[in-house]
C-alpha positions in Angstrom: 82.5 136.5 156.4 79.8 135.0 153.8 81.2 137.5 151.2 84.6 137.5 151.9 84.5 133.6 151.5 82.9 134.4 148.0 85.5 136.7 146.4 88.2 134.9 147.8 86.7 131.7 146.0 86.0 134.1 142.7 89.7 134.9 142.6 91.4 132.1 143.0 88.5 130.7 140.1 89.2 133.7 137.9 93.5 133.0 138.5 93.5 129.6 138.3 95.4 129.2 134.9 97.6 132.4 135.4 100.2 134.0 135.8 101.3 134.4 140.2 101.4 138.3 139.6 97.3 138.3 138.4 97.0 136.3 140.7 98.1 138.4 143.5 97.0 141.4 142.2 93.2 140.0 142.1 93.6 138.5 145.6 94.9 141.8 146.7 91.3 143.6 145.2 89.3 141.1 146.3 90.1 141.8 150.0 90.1 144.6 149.8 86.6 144.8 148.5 85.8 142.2 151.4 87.5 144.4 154.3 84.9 147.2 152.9 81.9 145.1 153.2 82.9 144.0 156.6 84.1 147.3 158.2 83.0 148.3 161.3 79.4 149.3 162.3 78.2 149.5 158.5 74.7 148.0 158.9 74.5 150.1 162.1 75.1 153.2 160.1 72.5 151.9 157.3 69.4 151.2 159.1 70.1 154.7 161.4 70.5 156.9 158.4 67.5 155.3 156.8 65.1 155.7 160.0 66.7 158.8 161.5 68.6 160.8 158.9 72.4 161.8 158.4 71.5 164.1 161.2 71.9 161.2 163.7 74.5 159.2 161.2 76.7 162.1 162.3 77.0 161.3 165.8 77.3 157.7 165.0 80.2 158.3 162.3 82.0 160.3 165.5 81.7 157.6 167.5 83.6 155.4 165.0 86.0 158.1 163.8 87.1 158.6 167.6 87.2 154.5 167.8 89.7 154.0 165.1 92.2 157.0 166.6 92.2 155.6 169.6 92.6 151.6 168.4 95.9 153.5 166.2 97.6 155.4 169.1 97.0 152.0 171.9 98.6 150.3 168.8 101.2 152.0 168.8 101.9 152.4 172.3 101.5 149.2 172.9 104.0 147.7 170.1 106.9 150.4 170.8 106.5 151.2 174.6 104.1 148.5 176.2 105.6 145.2 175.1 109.4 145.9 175.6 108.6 147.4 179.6 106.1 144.4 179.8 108.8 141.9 178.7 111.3 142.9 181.4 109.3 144.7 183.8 112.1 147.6 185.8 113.9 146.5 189.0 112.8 149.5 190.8 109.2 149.0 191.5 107.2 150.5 194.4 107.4 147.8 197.1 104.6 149.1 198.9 101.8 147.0 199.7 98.7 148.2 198.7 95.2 146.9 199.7 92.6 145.6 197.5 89.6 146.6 199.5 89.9 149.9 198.2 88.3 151.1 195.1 91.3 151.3 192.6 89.3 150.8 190.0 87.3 153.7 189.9 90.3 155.9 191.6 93.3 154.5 189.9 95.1 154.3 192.7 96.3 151.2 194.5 97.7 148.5 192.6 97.1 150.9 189.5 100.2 153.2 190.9 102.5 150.4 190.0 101.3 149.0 186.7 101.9 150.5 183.4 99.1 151.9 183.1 100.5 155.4 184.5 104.1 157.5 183.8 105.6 156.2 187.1 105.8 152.4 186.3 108.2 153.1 183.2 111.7 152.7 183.8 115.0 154.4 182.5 117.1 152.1 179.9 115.9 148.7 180.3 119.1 147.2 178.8 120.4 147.1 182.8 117.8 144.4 183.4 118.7 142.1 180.6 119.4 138.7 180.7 122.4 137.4 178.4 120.2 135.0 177.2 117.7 137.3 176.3 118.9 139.3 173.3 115.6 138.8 171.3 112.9 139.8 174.3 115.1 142.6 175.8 117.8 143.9 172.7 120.7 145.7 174.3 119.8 149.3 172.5 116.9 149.9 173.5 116.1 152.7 175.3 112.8 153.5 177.6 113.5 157.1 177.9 113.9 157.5 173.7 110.7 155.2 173.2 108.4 157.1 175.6 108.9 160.4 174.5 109.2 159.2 170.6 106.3 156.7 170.5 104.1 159.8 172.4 105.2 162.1 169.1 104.7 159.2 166.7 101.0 158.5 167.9 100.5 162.3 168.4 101.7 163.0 164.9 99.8 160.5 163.1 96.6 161.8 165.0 96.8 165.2 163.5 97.8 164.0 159.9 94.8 161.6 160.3 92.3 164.5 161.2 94.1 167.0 158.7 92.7 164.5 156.2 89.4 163.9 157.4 89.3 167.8 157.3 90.3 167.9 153.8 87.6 165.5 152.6 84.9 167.2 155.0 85.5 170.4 153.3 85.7 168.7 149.8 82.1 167.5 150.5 80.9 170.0 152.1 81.8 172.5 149.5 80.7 170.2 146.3 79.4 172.3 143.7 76.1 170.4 143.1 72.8 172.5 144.2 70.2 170.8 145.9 67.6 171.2 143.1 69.8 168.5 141.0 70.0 165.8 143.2 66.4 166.5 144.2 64.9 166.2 140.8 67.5 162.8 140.2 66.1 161.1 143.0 62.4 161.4 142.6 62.9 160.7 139.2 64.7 157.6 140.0 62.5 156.5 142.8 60.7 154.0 141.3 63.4 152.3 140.5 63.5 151.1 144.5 59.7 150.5 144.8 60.0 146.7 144.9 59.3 144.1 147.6 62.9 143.1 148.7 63.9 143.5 152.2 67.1 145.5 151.1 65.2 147.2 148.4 62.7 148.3 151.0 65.6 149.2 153.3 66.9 150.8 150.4 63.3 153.2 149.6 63.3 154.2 153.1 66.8 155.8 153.1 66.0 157.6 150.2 62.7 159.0 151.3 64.2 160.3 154.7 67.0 161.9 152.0 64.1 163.3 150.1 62.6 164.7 153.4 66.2 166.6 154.0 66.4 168.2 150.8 62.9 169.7 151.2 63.7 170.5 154.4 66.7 172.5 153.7 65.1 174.0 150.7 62.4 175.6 152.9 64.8 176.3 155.9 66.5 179.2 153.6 63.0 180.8 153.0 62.2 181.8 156.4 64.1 184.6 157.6 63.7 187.2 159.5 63.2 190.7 159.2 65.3 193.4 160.9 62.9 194.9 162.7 62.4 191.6 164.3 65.6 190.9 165.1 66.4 194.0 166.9 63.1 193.0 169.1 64.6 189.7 170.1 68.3 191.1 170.9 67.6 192.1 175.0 66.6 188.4 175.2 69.6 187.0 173.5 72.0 189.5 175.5 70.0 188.6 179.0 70.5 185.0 178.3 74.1 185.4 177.1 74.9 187.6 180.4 73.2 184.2 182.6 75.4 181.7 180.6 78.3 183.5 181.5 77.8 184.2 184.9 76.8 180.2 185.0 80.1 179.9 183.5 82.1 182.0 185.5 80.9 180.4 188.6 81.7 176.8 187.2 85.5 178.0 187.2 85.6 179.3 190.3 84.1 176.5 192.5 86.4 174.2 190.5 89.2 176.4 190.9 88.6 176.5 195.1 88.0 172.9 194.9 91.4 171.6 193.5 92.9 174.2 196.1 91.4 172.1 199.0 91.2 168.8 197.6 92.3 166.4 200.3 94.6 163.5 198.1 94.4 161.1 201.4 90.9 159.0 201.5 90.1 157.4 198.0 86.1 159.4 198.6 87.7 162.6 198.9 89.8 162.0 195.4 86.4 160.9 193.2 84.5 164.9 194.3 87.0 166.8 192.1 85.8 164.5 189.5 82.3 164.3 190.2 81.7 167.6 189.9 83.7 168.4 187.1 81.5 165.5 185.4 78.4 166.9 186.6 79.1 170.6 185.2 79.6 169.4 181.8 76.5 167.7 181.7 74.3 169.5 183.4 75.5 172.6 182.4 74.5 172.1 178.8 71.2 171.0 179.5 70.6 174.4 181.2 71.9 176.0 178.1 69.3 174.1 175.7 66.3 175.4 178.0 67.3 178.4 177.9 68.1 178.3 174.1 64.4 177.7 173.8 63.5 181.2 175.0 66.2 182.8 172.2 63.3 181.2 169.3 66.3 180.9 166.4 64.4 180.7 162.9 67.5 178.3 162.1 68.7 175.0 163.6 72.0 175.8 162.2 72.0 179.0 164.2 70.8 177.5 167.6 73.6 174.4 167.2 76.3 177.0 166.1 75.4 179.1 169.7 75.1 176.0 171.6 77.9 174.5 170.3 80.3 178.0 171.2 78.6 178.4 175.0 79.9 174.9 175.6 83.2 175.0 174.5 83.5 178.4 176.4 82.5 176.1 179.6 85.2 172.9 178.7 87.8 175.9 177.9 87.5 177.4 181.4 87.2 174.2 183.1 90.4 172.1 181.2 92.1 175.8 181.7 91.5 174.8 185.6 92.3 171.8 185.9 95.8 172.2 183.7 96.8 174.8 185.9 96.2 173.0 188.9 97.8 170.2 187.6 101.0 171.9 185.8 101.4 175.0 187.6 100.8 173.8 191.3 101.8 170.0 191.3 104.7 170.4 189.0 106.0 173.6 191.2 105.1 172.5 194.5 105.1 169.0 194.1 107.0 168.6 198.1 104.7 170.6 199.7 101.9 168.5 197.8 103.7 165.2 199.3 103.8 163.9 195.8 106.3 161.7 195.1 105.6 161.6 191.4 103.7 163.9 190.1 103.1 162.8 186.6 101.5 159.4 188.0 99.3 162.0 190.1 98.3 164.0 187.1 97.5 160.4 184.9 95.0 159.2 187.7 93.4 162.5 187.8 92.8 162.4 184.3 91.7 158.5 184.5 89.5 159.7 187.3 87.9 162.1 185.0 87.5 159.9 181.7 85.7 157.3 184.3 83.6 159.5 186.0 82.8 161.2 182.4 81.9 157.4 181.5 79.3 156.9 184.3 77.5 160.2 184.0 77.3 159.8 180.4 75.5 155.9 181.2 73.3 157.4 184.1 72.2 160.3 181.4 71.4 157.9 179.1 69.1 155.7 181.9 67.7 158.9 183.4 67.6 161.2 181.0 66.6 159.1 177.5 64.7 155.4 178.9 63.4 156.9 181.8 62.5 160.8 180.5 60.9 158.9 177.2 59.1 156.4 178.7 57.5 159.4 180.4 56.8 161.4 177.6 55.8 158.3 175.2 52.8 156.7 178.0 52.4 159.8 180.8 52.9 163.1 179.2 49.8 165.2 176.9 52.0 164.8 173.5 52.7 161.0 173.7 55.7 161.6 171.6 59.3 160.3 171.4 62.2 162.4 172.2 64.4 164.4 169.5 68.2 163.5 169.4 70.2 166.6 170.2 73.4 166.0 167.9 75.4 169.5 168.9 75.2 167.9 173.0 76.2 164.2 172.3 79.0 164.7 170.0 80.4 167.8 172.0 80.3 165.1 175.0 82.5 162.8 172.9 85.1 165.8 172.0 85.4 166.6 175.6 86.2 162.7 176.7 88.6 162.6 173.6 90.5 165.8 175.0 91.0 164.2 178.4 92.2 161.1 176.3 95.2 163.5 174.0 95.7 165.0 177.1 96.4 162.4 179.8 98.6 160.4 177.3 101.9 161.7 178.4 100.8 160.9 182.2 98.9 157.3 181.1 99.7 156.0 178.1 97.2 153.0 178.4 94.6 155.6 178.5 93.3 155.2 174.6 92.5 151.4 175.7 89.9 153.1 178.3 88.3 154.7 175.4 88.1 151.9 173.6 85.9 150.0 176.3 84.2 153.7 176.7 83.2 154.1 173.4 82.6 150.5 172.5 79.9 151.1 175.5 78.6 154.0 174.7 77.7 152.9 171.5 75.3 149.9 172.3 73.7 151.9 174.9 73.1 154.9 172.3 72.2 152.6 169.4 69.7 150.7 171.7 68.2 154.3 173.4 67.5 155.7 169.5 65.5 152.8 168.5 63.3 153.0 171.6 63.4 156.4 172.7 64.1 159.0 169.8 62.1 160.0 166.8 63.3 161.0 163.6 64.0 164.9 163.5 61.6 167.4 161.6 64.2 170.1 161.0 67.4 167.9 158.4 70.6 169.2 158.7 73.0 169.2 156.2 75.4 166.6 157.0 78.6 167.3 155.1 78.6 170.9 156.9 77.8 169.3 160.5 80.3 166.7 159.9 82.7 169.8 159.0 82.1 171.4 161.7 82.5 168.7 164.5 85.8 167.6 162.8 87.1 171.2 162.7 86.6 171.8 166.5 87.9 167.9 167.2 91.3 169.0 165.4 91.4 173.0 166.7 90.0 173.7 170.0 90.4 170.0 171.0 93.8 168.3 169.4 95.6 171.2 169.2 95.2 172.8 173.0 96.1 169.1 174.1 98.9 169.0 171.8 99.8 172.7 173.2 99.7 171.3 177.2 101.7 168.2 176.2 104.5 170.3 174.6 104.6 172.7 177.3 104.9 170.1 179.8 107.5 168.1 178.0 109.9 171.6 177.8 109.0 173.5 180.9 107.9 171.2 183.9 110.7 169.4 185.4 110.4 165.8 186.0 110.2 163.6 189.4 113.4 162.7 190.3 111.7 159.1 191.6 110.2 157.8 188.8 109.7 157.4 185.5 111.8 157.1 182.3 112.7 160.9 182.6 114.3 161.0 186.2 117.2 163.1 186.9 116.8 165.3 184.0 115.5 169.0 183.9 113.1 168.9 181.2 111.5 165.6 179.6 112.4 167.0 176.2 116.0 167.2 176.8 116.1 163.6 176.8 116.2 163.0 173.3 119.2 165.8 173.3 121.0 164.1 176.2 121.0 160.6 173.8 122.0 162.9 171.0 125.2 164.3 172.7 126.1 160.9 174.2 126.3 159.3 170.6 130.1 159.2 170.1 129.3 156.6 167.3 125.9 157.6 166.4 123.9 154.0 165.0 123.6 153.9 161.2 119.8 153.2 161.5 119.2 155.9 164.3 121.0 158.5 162.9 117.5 159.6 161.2 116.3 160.8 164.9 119.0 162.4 165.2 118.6 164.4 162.3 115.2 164.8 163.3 115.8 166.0 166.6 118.1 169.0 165.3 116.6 170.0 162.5 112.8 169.5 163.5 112.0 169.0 167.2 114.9 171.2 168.7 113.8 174.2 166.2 110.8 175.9 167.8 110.6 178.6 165.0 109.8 175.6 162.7 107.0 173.9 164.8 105.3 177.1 164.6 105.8 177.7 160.9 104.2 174.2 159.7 101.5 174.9 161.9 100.9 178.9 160.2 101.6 176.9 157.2 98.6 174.3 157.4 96.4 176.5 159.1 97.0 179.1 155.9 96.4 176.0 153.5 92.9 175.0 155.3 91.6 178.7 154.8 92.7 179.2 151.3 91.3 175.3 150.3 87.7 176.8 152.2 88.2 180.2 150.2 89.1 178.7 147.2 86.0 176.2 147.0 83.7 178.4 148.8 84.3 180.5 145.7 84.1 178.0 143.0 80.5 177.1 144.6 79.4 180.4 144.3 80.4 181.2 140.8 79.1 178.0 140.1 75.5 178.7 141.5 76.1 182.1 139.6 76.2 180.2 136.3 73.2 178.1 136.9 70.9 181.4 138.3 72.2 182.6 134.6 71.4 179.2 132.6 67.5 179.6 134.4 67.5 183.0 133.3 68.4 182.7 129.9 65.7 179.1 129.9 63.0 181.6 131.2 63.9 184.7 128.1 63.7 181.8 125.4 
């Protein structure tokens, strides 16, 4: 606040005798400036790289990535769908009494059911309820079923534009034609320049020495490889430990397979197991990958995080494959012999259920497994030693609550705003357990490819199979008849088609969505055209400056050559 108060008084100094447009357009700069040197979790990020390295900054930079998508789509909901169903709430809600001794909170069930928190409390057209003095608060054109199913696409599509960007500039870094050797040489040779006795300026050495301490790192990392004699040796271990993971795996699916089958949906204890052990399989699980990684002895880190990193996401695939066909195929087919009433509302509290109970097993990991495991090994155990942050475990525990997020969001569209608390959470208690418990790593990775990587399987694996499950459910599943904005219709999607048809006198400023609708959303041939489209584009951008950095390096071998015959 100190230096936005500065450049706000600079400006108006510097425009005093002016003309209004310099004025404005310095004013416009200066806040700008100020909204940079203000943003979010910047001195975190400056003392953690400085003491712990960009290996760490990574997981932090997730953390704030995944804070600003979710702040945009509860935004969003809550402007176009939120405060219009808020401002007249529907005339049909649930008069059931429900008790408040129960745990709701952690179930989302009792007073939950009716709130908008899930599908079932949104009515059809609200215009019904209106008042006729009311025309501000409750226009007559609006329509509930158009802005569900619209303001889901709107957030859903800026989401993916978002992390097609952050994509774009991940690869752009990570594939910068500089070679370590270069920046090495420019910051010892401008080290001095920091050796000072300034707070910052100490602040300031300290980050560059950790960076100095990376480079080195990942200059000697390429030396040591092995022969092929040696890997052949260590290929029975790799395939018996593979064969365990697997089996671990495939008996993770089925026990969660039998227990949705008999899952009893009448006492609120029995509805928190499916969730509890759902939670506890993806983090445990992983933990009983790592010590078995440790018997595989990769020569790389990169290696041991890329196998880590594709055992785990062969676990959450199997599991979310579960649980959506549990929740999609059996609900939405069977839905009366479930005794559902509305199904959607059922499949949002599940999902709540699991974000919740992801929550709490990711706060009692951080107790037991990071104050309490390095208080042990810092006072108790023979090496007296602080604990080493595993990056490829934390930030694939952040994907796998942000998929739960994409995908509930159809069912509970309030859902982003219990990510928000989540993360906000998570973050204190993670910032507070590195200071105390972890040590800076001995084997650097390279950020730019790390950050690559974690963005890449954030937008494929992650976005795009929610994306997949919401558009299949919006086309195939038919909606409750007893609730929600899409009753009485046989597909959610055909709602927009419905107001379409309807339209004698199609709206001058709606007849956009219209156009939309038939030449975009109604053409499925499309859809999947784009998407071949931007998938092609990423792979030719990687190709294109994976091969610029190679002849590049090329040119520099040459230039040392020719240096060395002179």
């Amino acid at each position: 606040m100190h230096n936005l108060a500065l450049l706000c008084l600079s400006s108006l100094l510097v425009c005093a005798g002016k003309r209004s447009q310099c004025f404005l357009k310095v004013l416009c700069r200066s806040c700008f400036e100020a909204f940079r040197s203000i943003q979010p979790f910047e001195n975190a990020f400056k003392s953690i790289s400085a003491c712990f390295g960009t290996e760490v900054l990574i997981y932090f930079t997730f953390f704030r990535t995944l804070f600003f998508y979710n702040i945009l789509l509860i935004l969003i909901n809550g402007l176009f769908l939120l405060l219009p169903q808020i401002a007249i709430p529907p005339h049909f809600q649930n008069s059931s009494t429900h008790s408040l001794a129960e745990p709701w909170l952690l179930t989302g069930t009792g007073i939950l059911t009716d709130s908008v928190m899930f599908y079932g409390y949104y009515s059809n057209p609200i215009s019904g309820n209106c008042g006729a003095n009311n025309k501000i608060m409750c226009p007559e054109e609006y329509n509930t079923t158009l802005a569900y199913i619209f303001t889901l696409g709107k957030g859903l599509f800026v989401t993916c534009i978002m992390l097609l960007h952050s994509m774009s500039k991940s690869f752009e870094r990570t594939f910068r034609t500089f070679k370590s050797n270069g920046n090495l040489a420019l910051k010892v040779f401008s080290f001095w320049d920091f050796n000072v006795n300034k707070e910052q300026s100490v602040k300031r050495q300290k980050l560059i020495y950790t960076q100095l301490k990376e480079m080195l790192s990942e200059l000697s990392s390429t030396k040591g490889t092995r022969n092929m004699k040696s890997r052949l040796r260590r290929l029975p271990v790799h395939a018996f430990i593979w064969c365990i993971c697997l089996v671990s795996i495939g008996l993770c699916m089925l026990a969660v397979y039998h227990l949705c089958q008999d899952a009893d949906q009448t006492s609120s204890g029995m509805l928190l197991i499916m969730p509890v052990i759902v939670s506890c399989i993806i983090h445990v699980l992983p933990v009983f990958f790592k010590t078995l990684s440790r018997l595989e002895h990769y020569n790389s880190p990169n290696t041991c995080i890329y196998v880590f990193i594709v055992r785990n996401f062969l676990l959450m695939g199997c599991i979310f494959s579960v649980l959506v066909y549990h929740w999609l195929g059996k609900i939405g087919g069977k839905k009366a012999r479930n005794n559902i009433q509305c199904w959607e509302t059922f499949v949002g509290q599940e999902i709540y259920r699991l974000v919740l109970m992801d929550l709490i097993f990711a706060v009692l990991y951080v107790i037991f497994g990071e104050f309490l495991w390095g208080l042990y090994t810092r006072n108790v155990s023979l090496g007296r030693k602080k604990l080493d942050f595993d990056i490829a475990f934390n930030i694939l525990e952040l994907i796998y609550g942000q998929t739960l997020v994409w995908l509930g969001l159809l069912f509970a569209p309030l859902l982003p705003a219990v990510q928000i608390g989540k993360l906000f959470l998570l973050f204190i208690l993670k910032k507070k357990s590195l200071i105390i418990n972890f040590q800076a790593s001995k084997k650097y990775l390279s950020f730019s490819q790390m950050n690559t990587l974690f963005i890449t399987l954030l937008f494929v694996p992650s976005f795009t199979g929610a994306l997949a499950c919401v558009i299949y459910t919006t086309r195939r599943n038919r909606p409750s008849s007893g609730c929600g904005p899409f009753r009485n219709l046989p597909q959610i999607f055909l709602s927009s088609k419905q107001w379409r048809s309807g339209q004698a006198s199609p709206i001058p400023s709606l007849v956009w969505m219209s156009w939309l609708y038939i030449y975009v959303l109604d053409n499925s041939l499309l859809l999947f055209v784009v998407v071949g489209l931007i998938l092609i584009s990423i792979y030719i951008q990687t190709q294109a400056l994976a091969g610029q950095k190679e002849l590049i390096s090329m040119l520099q071998e040459h230039m040392e050559y020719e240096s060395i015959m002179i």
